[in-house]
RODO-2510 file (C-alpha; in nm, 4 decimals, decimal comma):
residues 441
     n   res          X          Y          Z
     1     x     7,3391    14,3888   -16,9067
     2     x     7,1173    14,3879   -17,2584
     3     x     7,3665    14,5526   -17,5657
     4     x     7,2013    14,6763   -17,8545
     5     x     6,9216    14,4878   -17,7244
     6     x     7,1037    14,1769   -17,6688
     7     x     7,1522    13,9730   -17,3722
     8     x     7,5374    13,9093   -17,3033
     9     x     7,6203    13,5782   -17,1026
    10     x     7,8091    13,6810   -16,7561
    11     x     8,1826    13,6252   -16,7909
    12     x     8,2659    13,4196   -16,4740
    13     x     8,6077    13,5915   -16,3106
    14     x     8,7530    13,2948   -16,1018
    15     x     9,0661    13,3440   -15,8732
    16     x     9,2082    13,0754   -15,7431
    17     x     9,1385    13,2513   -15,4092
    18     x     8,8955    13,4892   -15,2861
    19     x     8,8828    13,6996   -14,9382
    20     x     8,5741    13,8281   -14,8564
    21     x     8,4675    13,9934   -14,5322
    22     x     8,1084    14,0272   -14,3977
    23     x     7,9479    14,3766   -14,3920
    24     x     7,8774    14,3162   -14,0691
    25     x     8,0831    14,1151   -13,8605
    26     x     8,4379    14,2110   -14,0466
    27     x     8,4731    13,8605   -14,0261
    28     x     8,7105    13,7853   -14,3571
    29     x     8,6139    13,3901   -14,5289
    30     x     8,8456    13,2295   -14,7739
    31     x     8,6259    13,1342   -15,0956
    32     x     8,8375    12,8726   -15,3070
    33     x     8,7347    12,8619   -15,7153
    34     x     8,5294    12,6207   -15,6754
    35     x     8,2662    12,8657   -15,5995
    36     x     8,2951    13,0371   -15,9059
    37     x     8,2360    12,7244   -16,0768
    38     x     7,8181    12,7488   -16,0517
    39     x     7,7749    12,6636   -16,4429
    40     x     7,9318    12,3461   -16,4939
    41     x     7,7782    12,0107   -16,4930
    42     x     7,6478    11,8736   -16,1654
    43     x     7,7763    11,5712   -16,0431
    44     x     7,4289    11,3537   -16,1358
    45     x     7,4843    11,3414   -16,4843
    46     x     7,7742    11,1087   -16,4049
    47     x     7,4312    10,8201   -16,3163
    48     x     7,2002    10,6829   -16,5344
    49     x     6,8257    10,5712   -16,4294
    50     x     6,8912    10,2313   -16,4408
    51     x     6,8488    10,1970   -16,0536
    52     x     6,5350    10,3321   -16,1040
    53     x     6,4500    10,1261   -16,4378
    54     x     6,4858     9,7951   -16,2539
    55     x     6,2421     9,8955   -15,9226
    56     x     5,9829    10,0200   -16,2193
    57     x     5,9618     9,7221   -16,3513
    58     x     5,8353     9,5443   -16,0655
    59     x     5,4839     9,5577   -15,9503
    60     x     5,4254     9,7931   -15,6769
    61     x     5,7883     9,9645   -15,6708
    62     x     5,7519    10,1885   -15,8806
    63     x     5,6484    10,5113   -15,7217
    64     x     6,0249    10,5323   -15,4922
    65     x     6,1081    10,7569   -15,8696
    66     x     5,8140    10,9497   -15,7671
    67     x     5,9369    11,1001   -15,5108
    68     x     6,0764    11,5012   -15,5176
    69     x     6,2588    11,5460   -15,2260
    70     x     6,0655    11,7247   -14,9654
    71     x     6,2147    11,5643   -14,6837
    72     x     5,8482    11,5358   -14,5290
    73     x     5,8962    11,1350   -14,4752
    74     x     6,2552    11,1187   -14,2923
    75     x     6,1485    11,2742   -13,9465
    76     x     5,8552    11,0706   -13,9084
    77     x     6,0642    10,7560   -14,0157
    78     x     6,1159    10,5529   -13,6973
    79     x     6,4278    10,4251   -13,8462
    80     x     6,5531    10,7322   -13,9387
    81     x     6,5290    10,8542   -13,5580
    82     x     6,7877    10,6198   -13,4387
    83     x     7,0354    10,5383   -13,7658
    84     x     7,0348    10,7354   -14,1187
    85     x     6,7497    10,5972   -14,3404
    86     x     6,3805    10,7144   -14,4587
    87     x     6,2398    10,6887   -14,8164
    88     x     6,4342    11,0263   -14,9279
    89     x     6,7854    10,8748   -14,8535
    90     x     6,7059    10,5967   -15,0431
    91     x     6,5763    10,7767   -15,3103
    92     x     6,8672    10,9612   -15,3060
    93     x     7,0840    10,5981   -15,3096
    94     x     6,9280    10,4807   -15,6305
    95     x     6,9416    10,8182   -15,7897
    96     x     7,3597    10,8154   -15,7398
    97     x     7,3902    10,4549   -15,8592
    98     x     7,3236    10,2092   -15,5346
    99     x     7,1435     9,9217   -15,6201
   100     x     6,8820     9,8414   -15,3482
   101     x     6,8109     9,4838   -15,4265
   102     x     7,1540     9,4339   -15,2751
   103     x     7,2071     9,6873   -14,9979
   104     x     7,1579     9,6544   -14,6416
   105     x     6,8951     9,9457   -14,6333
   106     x     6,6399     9,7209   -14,8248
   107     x     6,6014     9,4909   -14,5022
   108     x     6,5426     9,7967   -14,2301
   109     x     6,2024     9,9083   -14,3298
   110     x     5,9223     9,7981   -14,0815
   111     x     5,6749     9,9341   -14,3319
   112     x     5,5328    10,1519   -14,0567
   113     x     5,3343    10,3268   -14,3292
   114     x     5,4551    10,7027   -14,1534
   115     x     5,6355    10,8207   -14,4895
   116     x     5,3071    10,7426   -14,6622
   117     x     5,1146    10,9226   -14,4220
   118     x     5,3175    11,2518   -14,4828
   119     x     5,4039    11,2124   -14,8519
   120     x     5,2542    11,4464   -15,1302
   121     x     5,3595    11,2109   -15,3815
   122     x     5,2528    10,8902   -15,2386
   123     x     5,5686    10,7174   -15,2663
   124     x     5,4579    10,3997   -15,1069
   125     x     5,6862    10,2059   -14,8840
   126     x     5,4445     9,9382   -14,7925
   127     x     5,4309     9,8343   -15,1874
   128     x     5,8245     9,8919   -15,3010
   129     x     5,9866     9,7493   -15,0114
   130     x     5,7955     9,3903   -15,0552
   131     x     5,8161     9,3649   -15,3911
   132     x     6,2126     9,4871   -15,3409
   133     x     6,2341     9,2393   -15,1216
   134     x     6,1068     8,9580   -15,3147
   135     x     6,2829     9,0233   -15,6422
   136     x     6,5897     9,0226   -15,4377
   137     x     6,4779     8,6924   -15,2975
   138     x     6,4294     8,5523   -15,6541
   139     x     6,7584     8,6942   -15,7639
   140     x     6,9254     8,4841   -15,5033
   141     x     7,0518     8,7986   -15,3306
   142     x     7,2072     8,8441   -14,9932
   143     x     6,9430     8,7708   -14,7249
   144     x     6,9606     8,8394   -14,3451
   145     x     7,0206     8,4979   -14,1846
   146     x     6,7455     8,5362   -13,8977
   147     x     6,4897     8,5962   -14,1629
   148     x     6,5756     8,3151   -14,3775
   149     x     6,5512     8,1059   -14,0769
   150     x     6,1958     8,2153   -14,0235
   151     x     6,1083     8,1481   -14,3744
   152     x     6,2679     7,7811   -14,3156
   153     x     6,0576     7,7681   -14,0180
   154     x     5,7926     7,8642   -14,1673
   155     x     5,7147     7,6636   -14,4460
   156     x     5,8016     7,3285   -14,2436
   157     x     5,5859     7,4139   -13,9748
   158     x     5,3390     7,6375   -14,0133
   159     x     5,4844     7,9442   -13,7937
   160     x     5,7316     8,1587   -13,7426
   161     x     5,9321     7,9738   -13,4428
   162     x     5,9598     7,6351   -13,5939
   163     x     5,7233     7,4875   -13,2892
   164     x     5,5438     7,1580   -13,3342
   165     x     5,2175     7,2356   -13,4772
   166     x     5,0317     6,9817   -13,2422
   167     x     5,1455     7,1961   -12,9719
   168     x     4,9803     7,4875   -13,0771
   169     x     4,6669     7,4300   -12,8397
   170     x     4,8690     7,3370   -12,5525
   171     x     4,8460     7,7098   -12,3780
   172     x     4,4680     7,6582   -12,3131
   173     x     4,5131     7,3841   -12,0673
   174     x     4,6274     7,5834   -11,8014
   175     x     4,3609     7,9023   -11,8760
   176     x     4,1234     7,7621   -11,6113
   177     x     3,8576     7,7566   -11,8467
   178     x     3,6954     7,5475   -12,1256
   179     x     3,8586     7,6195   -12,5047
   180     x     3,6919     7,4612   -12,7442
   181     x     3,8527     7,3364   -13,0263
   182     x     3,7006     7,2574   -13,3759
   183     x     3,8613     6,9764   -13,4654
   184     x     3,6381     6,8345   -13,1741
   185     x     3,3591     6,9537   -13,2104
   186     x     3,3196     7,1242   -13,5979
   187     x     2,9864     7,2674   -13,4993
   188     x     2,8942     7,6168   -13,6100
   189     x     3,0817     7,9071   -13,3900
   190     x     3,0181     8,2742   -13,3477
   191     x     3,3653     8,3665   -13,2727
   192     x     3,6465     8,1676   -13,4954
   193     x     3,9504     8,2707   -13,2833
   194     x     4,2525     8,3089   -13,4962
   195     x     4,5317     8,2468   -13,2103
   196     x     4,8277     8,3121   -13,4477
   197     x     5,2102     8,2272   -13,3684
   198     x     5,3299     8,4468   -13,0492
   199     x     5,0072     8,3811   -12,8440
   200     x     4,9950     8,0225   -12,9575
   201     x     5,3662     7,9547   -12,8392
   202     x     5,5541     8,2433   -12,6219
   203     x     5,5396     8,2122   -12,3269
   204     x     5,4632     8,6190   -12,2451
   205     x     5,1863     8,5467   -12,5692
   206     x     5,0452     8,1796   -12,3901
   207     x     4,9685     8,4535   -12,0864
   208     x     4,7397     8,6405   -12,2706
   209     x     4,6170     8,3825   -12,4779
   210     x     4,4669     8,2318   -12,1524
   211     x     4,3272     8,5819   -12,0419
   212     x     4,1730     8,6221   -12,3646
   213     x     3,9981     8,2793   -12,3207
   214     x     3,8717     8,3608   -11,9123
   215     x     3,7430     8,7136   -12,0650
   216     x     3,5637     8,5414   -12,3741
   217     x     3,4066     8,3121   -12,1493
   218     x     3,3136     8,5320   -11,8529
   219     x     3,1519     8,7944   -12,1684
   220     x     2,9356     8,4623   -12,2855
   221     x     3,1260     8,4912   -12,6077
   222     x     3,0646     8,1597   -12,8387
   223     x     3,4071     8,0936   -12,9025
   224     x     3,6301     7,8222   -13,0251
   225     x     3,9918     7,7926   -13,1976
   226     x     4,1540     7,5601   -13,4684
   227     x     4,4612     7,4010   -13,2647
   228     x     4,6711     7,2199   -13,4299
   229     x     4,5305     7,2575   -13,7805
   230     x     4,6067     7,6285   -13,7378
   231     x     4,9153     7,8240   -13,9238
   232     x     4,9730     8,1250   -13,9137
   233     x     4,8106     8,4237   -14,1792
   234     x     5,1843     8,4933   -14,2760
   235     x     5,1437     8,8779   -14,3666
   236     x     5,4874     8,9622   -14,1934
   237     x     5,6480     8,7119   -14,4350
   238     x     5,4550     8,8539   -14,7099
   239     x     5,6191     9,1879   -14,6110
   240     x     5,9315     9,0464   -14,5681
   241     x     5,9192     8,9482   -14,9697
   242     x     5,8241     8,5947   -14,9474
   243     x     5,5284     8,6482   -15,1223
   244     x     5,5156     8,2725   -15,2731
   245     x     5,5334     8,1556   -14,8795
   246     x     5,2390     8,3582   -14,8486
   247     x     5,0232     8,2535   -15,1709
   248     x     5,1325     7,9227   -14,9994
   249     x     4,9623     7,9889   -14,6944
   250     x     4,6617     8,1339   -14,8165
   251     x     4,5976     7,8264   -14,9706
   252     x     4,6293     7,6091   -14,6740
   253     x     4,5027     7,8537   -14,3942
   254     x     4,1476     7,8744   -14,6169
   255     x     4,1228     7,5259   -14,6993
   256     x     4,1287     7,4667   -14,3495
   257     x     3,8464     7,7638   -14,2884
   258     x     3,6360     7,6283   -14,5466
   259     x     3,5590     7,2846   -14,2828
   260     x     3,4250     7,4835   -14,0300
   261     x     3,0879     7,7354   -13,9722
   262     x     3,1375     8,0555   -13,8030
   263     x     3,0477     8,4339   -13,8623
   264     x     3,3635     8,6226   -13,7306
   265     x     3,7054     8,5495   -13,7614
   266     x     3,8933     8,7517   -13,4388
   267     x     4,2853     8,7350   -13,3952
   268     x     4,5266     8,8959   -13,1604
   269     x     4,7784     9,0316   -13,3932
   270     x     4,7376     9,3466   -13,6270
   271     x     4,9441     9,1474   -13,8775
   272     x     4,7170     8,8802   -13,9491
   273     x     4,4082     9,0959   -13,9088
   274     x     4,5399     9,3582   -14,1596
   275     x     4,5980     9,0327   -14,3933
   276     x     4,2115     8,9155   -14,3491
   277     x     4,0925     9,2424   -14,4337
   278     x     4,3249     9,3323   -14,7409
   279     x     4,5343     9,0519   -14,8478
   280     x     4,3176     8,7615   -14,8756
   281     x     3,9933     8,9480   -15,0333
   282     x     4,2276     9,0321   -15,3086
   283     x     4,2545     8,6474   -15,3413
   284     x     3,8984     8,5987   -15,3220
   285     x     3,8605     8,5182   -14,9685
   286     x     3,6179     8,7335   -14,7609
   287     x     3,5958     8,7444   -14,4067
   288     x     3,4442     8,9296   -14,1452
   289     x     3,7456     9,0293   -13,9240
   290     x     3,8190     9,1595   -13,5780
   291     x     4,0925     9,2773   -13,3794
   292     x     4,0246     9,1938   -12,9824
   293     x     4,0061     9,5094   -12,8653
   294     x     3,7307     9,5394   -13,1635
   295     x     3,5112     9,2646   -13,0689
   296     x     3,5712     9,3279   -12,6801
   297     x     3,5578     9,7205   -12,6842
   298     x     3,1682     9,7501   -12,6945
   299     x     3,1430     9,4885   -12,4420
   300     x     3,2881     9,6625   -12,1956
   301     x     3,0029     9,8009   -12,0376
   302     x     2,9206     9,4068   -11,9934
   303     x     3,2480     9,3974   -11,7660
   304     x     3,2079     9,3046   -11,4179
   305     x     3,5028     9,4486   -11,2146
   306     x     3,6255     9,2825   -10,9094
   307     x     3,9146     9,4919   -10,7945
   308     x     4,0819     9,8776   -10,9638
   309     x     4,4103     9,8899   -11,0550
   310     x     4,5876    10,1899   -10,8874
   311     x     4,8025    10,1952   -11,1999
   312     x     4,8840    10,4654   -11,4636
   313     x     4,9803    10,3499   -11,8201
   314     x     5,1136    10,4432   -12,1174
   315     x     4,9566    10,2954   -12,4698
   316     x     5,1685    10,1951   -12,7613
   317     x     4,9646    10,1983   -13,0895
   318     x     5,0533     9,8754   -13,3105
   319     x     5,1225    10,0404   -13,6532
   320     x     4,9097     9,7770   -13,8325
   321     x     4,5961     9,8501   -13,6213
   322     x     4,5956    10,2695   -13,6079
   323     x     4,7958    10,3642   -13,9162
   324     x     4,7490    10,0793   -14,1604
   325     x     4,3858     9,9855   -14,0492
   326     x     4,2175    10,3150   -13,8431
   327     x     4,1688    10,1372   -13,5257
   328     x     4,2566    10,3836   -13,2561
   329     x     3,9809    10,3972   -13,0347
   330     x     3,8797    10,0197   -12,9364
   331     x     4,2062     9,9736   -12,7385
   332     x     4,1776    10,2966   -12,5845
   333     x     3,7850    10,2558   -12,5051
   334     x     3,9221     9,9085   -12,3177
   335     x     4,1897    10,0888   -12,1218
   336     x     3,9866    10,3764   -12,0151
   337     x     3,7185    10,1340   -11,8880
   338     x     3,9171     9,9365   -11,6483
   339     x     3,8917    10,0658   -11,2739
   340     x     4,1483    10,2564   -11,1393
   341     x     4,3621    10,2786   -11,4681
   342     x     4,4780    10,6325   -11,5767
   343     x     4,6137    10,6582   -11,9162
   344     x     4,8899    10,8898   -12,0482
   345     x     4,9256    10,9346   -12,3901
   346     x     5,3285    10,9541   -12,5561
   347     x     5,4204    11,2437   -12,7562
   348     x     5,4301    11,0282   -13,0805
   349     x     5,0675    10,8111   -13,0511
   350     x     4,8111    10,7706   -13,2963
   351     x     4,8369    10,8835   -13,6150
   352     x     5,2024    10,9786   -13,5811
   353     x     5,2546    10,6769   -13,3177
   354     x     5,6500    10,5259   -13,3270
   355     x     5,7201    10,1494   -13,4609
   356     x     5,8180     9,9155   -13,2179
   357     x     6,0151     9,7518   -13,4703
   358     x     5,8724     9,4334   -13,5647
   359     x     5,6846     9,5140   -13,8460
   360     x     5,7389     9,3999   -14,2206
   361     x     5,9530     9,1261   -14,1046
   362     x     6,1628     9,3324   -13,8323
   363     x     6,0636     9,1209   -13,5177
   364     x     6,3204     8,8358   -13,6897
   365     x     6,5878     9,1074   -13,7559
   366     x     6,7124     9,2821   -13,4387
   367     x     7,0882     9,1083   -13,4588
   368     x     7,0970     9,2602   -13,8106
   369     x     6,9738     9,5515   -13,7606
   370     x     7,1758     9,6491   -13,4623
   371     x     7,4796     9,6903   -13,6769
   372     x     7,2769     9,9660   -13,8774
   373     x     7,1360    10,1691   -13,5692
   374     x     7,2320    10,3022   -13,2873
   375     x     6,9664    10,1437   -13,0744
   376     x     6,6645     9,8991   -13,1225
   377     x     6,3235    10,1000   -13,2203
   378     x     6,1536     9,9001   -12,9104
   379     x     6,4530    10,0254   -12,7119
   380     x     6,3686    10,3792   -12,8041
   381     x     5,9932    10,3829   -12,7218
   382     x     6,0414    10,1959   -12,4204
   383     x     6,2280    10,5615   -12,2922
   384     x     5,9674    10,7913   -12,4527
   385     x     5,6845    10,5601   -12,2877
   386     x     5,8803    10,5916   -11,8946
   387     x     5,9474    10,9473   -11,9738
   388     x     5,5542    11,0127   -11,9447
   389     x     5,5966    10,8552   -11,5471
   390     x     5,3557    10,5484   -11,6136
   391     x     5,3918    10,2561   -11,4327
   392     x     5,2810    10,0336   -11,7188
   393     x     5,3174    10,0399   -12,1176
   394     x     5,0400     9,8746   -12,2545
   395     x     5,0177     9,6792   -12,5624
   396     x     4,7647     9,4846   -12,8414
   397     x     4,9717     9,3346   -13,0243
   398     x     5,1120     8,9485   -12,9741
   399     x     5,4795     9,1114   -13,0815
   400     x     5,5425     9,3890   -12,8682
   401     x     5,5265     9,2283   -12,4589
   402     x     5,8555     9,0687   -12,5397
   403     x     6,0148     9,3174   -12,7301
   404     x     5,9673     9,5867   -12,4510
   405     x     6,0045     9,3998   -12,2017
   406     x     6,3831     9,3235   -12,3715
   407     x     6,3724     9,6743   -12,4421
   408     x     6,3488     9,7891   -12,0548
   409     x     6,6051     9,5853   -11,9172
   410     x     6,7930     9,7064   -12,2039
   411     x     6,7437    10,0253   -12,1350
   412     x     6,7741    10,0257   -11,7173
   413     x     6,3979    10,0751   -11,7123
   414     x     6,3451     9,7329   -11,5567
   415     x     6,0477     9,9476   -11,3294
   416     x     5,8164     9,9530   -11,6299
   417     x     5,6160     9,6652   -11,6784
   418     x     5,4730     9,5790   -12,0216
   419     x     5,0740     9,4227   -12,0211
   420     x     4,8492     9,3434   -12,3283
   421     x     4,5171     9,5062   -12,2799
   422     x     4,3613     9,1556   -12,2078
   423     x     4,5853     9,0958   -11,8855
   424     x     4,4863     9,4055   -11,7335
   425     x     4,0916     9,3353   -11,8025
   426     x     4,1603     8,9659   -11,6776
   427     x     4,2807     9,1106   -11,3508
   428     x     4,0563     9,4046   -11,2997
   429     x     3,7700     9,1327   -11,3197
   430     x     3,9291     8,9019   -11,1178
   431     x     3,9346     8,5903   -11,3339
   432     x     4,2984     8,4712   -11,2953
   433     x     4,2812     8,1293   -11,1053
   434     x     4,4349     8,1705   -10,7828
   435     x     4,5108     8,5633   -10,8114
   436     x     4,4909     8,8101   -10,5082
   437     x     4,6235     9,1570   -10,5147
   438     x     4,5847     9,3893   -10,8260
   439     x     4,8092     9,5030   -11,0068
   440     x     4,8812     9,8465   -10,8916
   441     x     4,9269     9,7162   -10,5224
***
């Protein structure tokens, strides 16, 4: 208390043991000294900022210092749900001396952008993690193996499974209907259609590749694709740190656009149409871009059904379409206009939807990061989407039909079937050479 008008410090008692008993339970609790010990020095002054020093230095990493500890991003961080991670922990890494550029945890973001959607700070994952990523690439750190096979891959070839690139047209022969190709015939197109890796090459992705193609043509859509002088965008790469692959690509990918006439570029995958409308401007390259379920969504009154469906489905949203890019409603206006489809919505969709795990380079990392979780993240959706009681989780993004359906036999939920958007509109309509039944029945 103030003497003589003077404060007086309080003179810490400390016993090397304390019993104390609650008022109200009786309850006694040992205290050790420690306790008393509330003045000294916390245990942070034994790190210095360097962690931090070196991610400020590199363009685009610097906010992770930003960030104050709310906590707001690590329950929304789809890693987080099913191992210990989200942009908080690692903050908290750095600040006790980890170095990131060479720890496991820099290799598990998907860059789902969920921690930026919920930050008051704006600690930005989707900038620190690349550019993380990359200096550790320079700095001839430790690498995952499946990724550094994919950047092999790659740069020899063009995509991301190391196929032959004159193969890359070779889906459209069996799609019952005429794809043109440019190479063929360079004149001008409405519809440039960007095939990209999966549909190009998968087999799950060659499926709806070839419904894309009977839809297009059925819709009157002037269409046509580059074949074998396509590669792909390479925005997952970019993600993944190999930002030079990328430049790379860029280069190549609109040297090869710059031959050909058309008005709108339209691609499958969220990856390379998030590229198209961010990345490449910023390198002078402008675009007019479309999703699918963009360019088909207010054509679907134009839709002439031949069958319903009888089938209730769950939608996944791709994190680079809704979160990164806005697009909720075109995949949903698609859905909700096929015959006989009902459509039950997750707990976690839209804004807040979960990651299916291949983003920012993930879909090449499962075997690593297995040993860092205690399940996949497409293993994990896969049960919230058959805990709604659909028949069918449906998907728009070239990534995802193989993952879940992994993820479901994975998981013992061998019942749910996975479908892109496009197969289910190439049924309903009853393009599918030789197809009877639908696909509820």
């Amino acid at each position: 208390m103030p003497l003589s008008g003077r404060k007086v410090p309080p003179r810490a008692v400390e016993k090397e043991l304390a019993t104390v008993a609650s008022p109200i339970s009786g309850r006694e609790v040992e205290l050790p000294a420690m306790w008393n010990r509330m003045f000294e020095p916390r245990v942070l002054t034994d790190y210095g900022p360097d962690g931090f020093a070196a991610l400020a230095a590199l363009p685009g990493a610097e906010s992770l210092e930003w960030c104050y500890g709310c906590g707001k991003c690590i329950p929304v961080c789809p890693v987080d749900v099913v191992g210990e991670y989200g942009p908080r922990k690692l903050h908290r890494k750095v600040q006790t001396g980890a170095d990131l550029l060479a720890d496991p945890d820099l290799w598990l973001c998907t860059t789902c952008g969920n921690c930026l959607r919920v930050c008051p700070k704006q600690v930005d994952m989707i900038q620190i993690m690349p550019a993380a990523r990359e200096a550790a690439l320079a700095g001839g750190g430790p690498v995952p193996g499946e990724l550094a096979e994919v950047f092999e891959k790659t740069f020899r070839y063009g995509n991301a499974l190391g196929a032959n690139p004159r193969r890359r047209a070779e889906w459209a022969a069996a799609a019952g209907v005429p794809v043109r190709v440019l190479a063929r015939d360079p004149s001008p197109v409405d519809v440039l259609f960007y095939v990209e890796d999966y549909w190009s090459y998968h087999p799950r992705g060659q499926q709806a590749a070839r419904a894309f193609a009977r839809v297009a043509t059925a819709l009157g859509i002037d269409w046509a694709i580059l074949g074998p002088e396509e590669k792909t965008i390479g925005d997952s790469q970019r993600l993944a740190g190999e930002k030079g692959l990328f430049d790379s690509l860029v280069e190549d990918v609109t040297a090869t656009l710059a031959k050909y006439s058309f008005r709108r570029i339209v691609t499958p995958d969220p990856h390379a149409f998030n590229a198209l409308v961010k990345e490449y401007p910023r390198r002078g390259h402008e675009f007019t871009a479309l999703h699918y379920t963009q360019l088909l969504a207010p054509l679907a009154g134009q839709m002439t059904w031949a069958r319903e469906l009888d089938l209730t489905v769950t939608f996944h949203d791709p994190c680079y379409l809704g979160r990164h890019n806005g697009e909720y409603d075109a995949p949903r206006t698609l859905i909700e206009a096929i015959p006989g489809v009902r459509l039950v919505e997750m707990g976690r969709c839209r804004q807040n939807g979960y990651c299916c795990g291949g983003g920012g380079g993930g879909m090449w990392l499962d075997g690593f990061s297995r040993e860092h979780a205690a399940e996949r993240l497409s293993e994990r959706r896969v049960r919230e989407a058959a805990q709604t009681g659909a028949q069918a989780l449906v998907v728009c993004c070239p990534y995802e039909v193989s993952r879940f359906e992994d993820a479901a036999k994975s998981t013992g939920n061998e019942h749910l079937r996975v479908l892109d958007i496009i197969e289910l509109i190439d049924e309903a309509m009853g393009l599918r050479p030789g197809e009877a039944g639908a696909a509820g029945g």
